[in-house]
N, C-alpha and C positions, 0 to 999 in steps of 0.2 A: 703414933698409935693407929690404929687398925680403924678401918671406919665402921659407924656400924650400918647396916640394909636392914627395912625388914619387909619381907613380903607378905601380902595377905591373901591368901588362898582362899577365896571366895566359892560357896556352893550358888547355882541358878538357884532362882527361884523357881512356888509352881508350879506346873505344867499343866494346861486343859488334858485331862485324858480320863473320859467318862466312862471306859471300858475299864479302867485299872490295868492294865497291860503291863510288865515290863521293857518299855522301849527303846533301852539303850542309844543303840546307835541312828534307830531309823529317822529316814528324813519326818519333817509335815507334823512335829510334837512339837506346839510353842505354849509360850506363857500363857497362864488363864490370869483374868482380872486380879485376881489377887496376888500370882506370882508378877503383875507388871509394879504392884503398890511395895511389893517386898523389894523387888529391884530400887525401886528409887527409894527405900531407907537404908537399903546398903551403901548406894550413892550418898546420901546425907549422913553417913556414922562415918565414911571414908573421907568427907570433907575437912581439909583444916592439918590432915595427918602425913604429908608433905610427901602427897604422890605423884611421881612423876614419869612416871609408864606402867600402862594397860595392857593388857593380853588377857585373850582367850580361845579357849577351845573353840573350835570352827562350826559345831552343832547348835544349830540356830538358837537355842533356848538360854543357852552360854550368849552368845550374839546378843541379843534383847537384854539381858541381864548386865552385859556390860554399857548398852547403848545410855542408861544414863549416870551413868559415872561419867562416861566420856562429854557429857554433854554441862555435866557438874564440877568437873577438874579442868574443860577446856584439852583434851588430851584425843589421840587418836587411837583407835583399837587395832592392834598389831595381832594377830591369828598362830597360835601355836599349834600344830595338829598333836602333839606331847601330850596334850589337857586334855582331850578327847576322852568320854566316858568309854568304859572298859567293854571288850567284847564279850558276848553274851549268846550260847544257844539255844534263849528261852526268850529271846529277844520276839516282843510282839504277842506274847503268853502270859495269862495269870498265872502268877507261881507266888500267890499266897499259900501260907502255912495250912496244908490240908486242904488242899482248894488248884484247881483248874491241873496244868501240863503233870505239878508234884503227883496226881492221884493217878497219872496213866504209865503202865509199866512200860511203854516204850521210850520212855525217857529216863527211866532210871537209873542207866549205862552211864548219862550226864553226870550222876551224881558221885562216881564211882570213890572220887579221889578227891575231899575238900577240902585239903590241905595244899593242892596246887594253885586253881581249882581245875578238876577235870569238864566243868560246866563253862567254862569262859577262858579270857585271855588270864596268863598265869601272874602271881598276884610278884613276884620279880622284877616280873616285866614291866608291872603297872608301876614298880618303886621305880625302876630306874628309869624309864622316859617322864614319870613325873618331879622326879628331883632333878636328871638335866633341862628340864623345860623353869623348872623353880630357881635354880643355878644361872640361869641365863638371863632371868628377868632380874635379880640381884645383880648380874653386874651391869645389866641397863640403867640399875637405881643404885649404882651404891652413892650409899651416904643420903641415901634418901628412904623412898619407900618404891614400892610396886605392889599391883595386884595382876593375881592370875585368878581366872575364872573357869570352875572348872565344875567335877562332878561329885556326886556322893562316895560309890566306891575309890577312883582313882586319889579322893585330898584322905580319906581314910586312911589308904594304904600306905601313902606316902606317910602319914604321922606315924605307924605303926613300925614301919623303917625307920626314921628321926630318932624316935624314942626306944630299936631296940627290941622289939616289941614280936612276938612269933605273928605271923601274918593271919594265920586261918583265924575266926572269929564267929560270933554273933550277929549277923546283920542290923538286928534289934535293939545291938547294943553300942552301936556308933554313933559317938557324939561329933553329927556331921549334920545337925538340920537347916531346912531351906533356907538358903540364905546366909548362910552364920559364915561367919569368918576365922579362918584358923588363920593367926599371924605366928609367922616365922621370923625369929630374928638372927641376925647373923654378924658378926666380929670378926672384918673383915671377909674370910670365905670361909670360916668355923661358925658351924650351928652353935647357939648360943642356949637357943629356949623356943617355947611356941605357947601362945595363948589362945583364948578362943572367946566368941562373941557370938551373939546373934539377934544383928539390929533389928529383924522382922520378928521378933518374937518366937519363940518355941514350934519345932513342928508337930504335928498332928500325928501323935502313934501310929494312926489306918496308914499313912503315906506309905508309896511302894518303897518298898527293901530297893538302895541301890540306883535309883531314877534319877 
């Protein structure tokens, strides 16, 4: 019989950012107090569920987010650049609904095509480096568990691939909040199923789209 893995696809918690920016990828964006408390209850809902390797995205807030798990499983954090949040050229801009870059026409070029998306890295691209990088921690775990730590857009898109799913979307409408975990399971290297959780409690609607 086939063993079964399952990985858990961890969102950071989070982020101090008192300007509301969407900051992707940029350096100097860490956990605020509350995303360091959300971290260690993902650490404590991941306890006990028999995991035996850690990875994450190399964007420090991912970093932090994983530091106590690793320090709660006894495990070392291995850096995937694959989990890295998606690129963005509104990266460092308010781009609330009706509000900041959205409202000036020289960005609206960006918006051309959101089916790819024309505003960012293409949402293909985001399935397939996030399922090899999800692939990879499976077979560091199999017969066990793993967790990848990772982002909002990049664990969305990949569930929207798993399940099938046409990519362009809602941002509004992703059930992907801080913190929460989307577990993947797998029978031996056939996706099986995926569940979802979120040991920090629900996120706060205001949070930025995609951060």
């Amino acid at each position: 019989m086939a063993e079964t893995t399952v990985v858990h696809v961890l969102r950071h918690g989070e982020v101090f950012n008192p300007e509301k920016v969407l900051y992707g990828r940029l350096p100097g964006y860490r956990l605020s107090e509350t995303g360091e408390a959300m971290a260690q209850a993902a650490a404590e809902w991941l306890a006990g569920r028999g995991v035996t390797h850690l990875v994450s995205s190399p964007l420090e807030r991912a970093q932090q987010t994983a530091a106590p798990i690793a320090a709660t499983l006894s495990l070392p954090v291995e850096v995937d650049d694959r989990l890295i949040e998606a690129g963005n050229a509104f990266e460092g801009l308010r781009v609330g609904v009706g509000d900041g870059a959205l409202r000036m026409p020289q960005h609206w070029w960006k918006l051309r095509n959101p089916l790819r998306p024309s505003w960012g890295e293409p949402y293909v691209e985001i399935a397939a480096r996030m399922l090899a990088a999800v692939e990879a921690a499976r077979d560091a775990a199999r017969g066990s568990a793993a967790v990848c730590v990772s982002h909002q857009l990049p664990i969305w898109t990949l569930r929207l691939h798993l399940q099938g799913r046409r990519y362009a979307h809602d941002p509004r409408r992703r059930q992907c909040g801080l913190a929460s975990v989307t577990s993947l399971t797998f029978d031996g290297d056939r996706f099986t199923g995926l569940s979802y959780a979120e040991p920090a409690g629900a996120t706060d609607p205001d949070a930025v789209p995609g951060a």
